[in-house]
C-alpha positions in Angstrom: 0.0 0.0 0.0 1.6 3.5 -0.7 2.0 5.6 2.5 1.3 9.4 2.6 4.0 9.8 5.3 7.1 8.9 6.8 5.5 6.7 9.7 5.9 2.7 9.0 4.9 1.6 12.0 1.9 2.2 14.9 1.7 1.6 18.6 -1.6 0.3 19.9 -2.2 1.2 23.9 -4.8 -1.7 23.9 -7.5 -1.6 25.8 -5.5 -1.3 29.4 -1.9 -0.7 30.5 -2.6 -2.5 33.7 -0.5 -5.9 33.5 -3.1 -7.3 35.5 -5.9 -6.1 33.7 -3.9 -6.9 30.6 -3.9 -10.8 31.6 -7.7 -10.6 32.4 -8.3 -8.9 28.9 -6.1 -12.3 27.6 -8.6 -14.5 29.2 -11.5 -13.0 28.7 -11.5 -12.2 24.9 -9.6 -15.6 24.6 -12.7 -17.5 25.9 -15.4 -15.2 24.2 -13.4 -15.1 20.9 -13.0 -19.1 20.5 -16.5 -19.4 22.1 -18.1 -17.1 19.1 -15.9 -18.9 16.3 -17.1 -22.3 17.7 -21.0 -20.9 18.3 -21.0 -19.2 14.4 -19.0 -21.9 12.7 -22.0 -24.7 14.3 -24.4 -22.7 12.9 -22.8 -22.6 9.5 -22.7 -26.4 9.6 -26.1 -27.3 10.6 -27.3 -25.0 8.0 -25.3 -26.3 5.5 -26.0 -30.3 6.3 -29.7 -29.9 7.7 -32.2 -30.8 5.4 -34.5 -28.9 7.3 -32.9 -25.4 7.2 -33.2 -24.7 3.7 -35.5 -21.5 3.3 -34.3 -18.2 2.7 -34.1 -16.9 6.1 -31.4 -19.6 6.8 -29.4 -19.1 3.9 -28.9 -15.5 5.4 -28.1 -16.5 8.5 -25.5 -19.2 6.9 -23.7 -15.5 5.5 -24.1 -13.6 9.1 -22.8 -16.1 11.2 -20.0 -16.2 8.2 -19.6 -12.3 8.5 -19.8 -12.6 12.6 -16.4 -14.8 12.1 -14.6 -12.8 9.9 -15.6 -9.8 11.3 -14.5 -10.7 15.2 -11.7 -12.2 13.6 -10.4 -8.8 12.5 -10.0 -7.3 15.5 -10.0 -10.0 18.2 -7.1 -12.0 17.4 -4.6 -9.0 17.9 -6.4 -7.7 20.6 -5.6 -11.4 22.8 -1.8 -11.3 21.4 -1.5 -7.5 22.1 -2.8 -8.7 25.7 0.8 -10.4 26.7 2.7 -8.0 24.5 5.5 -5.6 25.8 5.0 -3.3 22.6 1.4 -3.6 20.8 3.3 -2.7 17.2 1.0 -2.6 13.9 3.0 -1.8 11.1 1.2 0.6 8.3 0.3 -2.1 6.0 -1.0 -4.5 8.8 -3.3 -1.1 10.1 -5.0 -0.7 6.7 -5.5 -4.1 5.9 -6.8 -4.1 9.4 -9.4 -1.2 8.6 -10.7 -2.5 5.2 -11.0 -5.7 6.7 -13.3 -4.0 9.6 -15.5 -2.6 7.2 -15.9 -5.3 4.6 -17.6 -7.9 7.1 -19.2 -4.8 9.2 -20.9 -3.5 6.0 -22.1 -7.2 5.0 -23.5 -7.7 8.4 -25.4 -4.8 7.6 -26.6 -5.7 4.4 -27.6 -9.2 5.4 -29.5 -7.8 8.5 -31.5 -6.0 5.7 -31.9 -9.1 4.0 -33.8 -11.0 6.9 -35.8 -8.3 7.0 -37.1 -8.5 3.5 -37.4 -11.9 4.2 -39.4 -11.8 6.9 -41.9 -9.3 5.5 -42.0 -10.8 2.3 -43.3 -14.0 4.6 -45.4 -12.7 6.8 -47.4 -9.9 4.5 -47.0 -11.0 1.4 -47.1 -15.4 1.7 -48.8 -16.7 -1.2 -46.0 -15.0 -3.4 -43.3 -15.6 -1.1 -42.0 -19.0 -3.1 -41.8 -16.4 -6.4 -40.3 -13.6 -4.9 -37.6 -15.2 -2.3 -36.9 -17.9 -4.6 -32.7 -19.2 -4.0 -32.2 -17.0 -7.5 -33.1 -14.3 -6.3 -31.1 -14.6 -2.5 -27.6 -15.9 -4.4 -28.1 -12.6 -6.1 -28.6 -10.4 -3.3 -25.7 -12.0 -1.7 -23.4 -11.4 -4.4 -24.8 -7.6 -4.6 -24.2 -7.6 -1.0 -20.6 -8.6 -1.3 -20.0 -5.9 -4.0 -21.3 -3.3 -1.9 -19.5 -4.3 1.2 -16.2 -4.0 -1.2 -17.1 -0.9 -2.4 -17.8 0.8 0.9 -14.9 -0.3 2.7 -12.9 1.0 -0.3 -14.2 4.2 0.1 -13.0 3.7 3.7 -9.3 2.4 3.2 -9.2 5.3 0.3 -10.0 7.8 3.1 -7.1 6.5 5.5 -4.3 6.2 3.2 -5.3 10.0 2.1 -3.8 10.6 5.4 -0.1 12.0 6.3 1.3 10.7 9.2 4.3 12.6 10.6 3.9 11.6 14.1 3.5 10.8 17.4 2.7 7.0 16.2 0.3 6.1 19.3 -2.9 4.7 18.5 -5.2 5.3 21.6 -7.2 1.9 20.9 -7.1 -1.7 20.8 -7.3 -1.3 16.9 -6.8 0.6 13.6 -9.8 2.6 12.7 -10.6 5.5 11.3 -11.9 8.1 14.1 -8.1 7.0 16.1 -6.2 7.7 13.0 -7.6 11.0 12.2 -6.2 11.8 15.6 -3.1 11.4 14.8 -3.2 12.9 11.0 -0.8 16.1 10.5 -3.6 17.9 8.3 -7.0 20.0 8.5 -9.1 16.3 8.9 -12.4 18.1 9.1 -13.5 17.2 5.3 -12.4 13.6 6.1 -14.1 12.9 8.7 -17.2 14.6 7.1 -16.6 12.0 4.4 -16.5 9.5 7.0 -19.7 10.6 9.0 -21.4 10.5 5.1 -20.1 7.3 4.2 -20.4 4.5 7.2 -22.5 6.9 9.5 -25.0 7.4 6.8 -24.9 3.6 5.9 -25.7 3.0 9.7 -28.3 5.6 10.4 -30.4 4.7 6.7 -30.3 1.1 7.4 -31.1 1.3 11.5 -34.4 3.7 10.2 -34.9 1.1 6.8 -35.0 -1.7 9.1 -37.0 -0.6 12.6 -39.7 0.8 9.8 -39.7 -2.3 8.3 -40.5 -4.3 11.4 -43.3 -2.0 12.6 -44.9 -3.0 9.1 -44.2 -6.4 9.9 -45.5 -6.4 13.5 -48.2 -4.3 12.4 -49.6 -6.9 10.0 -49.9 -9.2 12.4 -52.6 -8.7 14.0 -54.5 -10.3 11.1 -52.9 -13.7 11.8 -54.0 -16.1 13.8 -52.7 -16.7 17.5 -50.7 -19.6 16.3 -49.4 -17.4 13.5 -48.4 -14.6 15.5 -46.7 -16.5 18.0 -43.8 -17.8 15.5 -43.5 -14.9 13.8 -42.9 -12.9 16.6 -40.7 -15.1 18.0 -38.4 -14.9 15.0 -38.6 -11.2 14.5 -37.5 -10.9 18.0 -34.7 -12.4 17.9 -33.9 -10.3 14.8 -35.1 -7.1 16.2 -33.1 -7.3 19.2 -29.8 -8.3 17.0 -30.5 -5.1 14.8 -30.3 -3.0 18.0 -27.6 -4.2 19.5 -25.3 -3.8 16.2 -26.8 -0.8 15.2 -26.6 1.2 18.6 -22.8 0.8 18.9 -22.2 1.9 15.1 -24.4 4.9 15.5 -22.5 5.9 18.2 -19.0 5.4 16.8 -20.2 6.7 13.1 -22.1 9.4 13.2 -20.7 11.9 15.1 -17.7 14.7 15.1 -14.1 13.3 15.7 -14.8 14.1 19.8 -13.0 11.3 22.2 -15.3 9.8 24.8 -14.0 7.6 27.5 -16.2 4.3 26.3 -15.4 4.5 23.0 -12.8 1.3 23.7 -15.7 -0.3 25.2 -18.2 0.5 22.8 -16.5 -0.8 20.2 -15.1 -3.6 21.4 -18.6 -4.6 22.1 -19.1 -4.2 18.7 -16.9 -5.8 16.8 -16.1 -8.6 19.4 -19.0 -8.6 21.3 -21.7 -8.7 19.2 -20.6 -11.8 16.6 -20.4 -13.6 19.8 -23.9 -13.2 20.8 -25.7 -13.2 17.6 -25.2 -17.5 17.8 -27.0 -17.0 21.2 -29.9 -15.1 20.3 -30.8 -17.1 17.1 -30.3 -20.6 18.4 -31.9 -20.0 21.7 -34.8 -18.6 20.2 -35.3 -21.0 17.6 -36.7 -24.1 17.9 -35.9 -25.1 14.2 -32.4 -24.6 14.8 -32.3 -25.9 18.3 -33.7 -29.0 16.7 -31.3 -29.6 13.0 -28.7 -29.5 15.6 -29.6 -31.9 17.8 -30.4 -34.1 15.1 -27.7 -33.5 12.7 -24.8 -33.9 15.7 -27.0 -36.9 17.1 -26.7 -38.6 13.6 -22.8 -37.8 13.3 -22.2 -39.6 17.0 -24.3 -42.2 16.2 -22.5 -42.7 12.7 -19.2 -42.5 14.8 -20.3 -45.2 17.3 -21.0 -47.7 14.5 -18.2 -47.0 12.6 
């Protein structure tokens, strides 16, 4: 990547300088970040081997758990080696592949959250032409659409970061490279770029929060023509998605749509964010799921019970 400056390298101050804390934050992230790879990746498997999970809704949330891995896996990693490191050192390449990385899988968590939402209205209010309209055409297409415009946006983003010079100091106030810290440490006027910034992911974050909360008030609305059965399972599933949409979305608001101002929970926020948040998403569709809940136990019973014979 071609630098705009004569730094090479960054320091990360993580998330504490506390060598205490700093073996707590080891643990911690090291138990939540292995316990969301193995939570997302099951999904992914029972989705892709179960029969039974075959309808639109599922093939999206094959591609978020997906996203959920990636994503976590762009930050968490170096966060838990940073942990029991002397020096947290990035170099510049390592930072922007870091960034682009960080919102490619943010911006297709977005887009498949919009997804199951279309899904799910296109079920509940409109079912007789569901089949037609969320055939697996039409999803593999929106996928694909949704991996273009995850590309594009975060190469809008890394455009935005290698635009800026660097002439020191090289410490990066966070646990990871992203755009608000580095236009702290910019040599240059970064009023226009972070105005770029704010119109780029924070308008991407507000327009979809707004797209999809409207869309599940027109879902919830039309429910009150269904029957009691009917209601039940829908609102079981939209629940599950309404409460994933604010957890993500509150966090990205926060960090994305406001002046270049340093707040002291910023770390937290974020790291709730892009750690936290792929690590409950397995939670909160499994638990509330029966169908799910139910492939697994049947596809894992049939792989120990192949395993015994064999």
């Amino acid at each position: 990547m071609q630098q705009n400056n004569n730094i090479t390298e960054f320091i990360l101050l993580g998330l504490t300088q506390d060598p205490m804390r700093q073996k707590m934050v080891f643990v911690i992230f090291l138990i939540f970040y292995a316990g969301t790879v193995v939570g997302n990746l099951l999904i992914i498997v029972t989705i892709k081997f179960s029969r039974s999970l075959g309808s639109p809704m599922y093939f999206f949330l094959f591609f978020l758990s997906f996203a959920d891995v990636c994503f976590s896996t762009s930050t968490a990693p170096r966060l838990i080696v940073d942990a029991l490191s002397a020096k947290k050192i990035i170099s510049y390449n390592e930072c922007m592949t870091q960034v682009f990385a960080l919102h490619l899988f943010g911006c297709m968590e977005i887009f498949v959250l919009i997804f199951m939402a279309v899904d799910r209205y296109v079920a509940i209010c409109k079912p007789l032409r569901y089949p037609t309209i969320m055939r697996r055409q039409v999803c593999t297409i929106l996928i694909i659409l949704a991996w273009i415009g995850s590309f594009i946006h975060s190469t809008a983003q890394i455009v935005l970061a290698l635009r800026l010079p660097f002439c020191g100091p090289n410490l990066i106030d966070h646990y990871c490279c992203d755009l608000q810290p580095l236009l702290k440490l910019a040599c240059m006027d970064t009023y226009v770029i972070n105005l770029l910034l704010v119109s780029n992911s924070g308008a991407l974050c507000s327009s979809s929060f707004m797209l999809l909360i409207t869309s599940y008030i027109v879902i919830l609305h039309s429910l009150r023509n269904h029957s009691a059965e009917g209601r039940k399972k829908a609102l079981s599933t939209c629940t599950s998605h309404i409460t994933v949409v604010i957890l993500s979305f509150g966090p990205c608001a926060f960090m994305y749509t406001r002046p270049p101002t340093t707040f002291s929970v910023d770390k937290m926020v974020e790291v709730f964010y892009t750690i936290g948040i792929p690590g409950l998403n397995p939670l909160i569709y499994t638990l509330r799921n029966a169908e799910v809940k139910n492939a697994m136990k049947k596809l894992w019973n049939i792989k120990i019970t192949s395993e015994v014979k064999g």
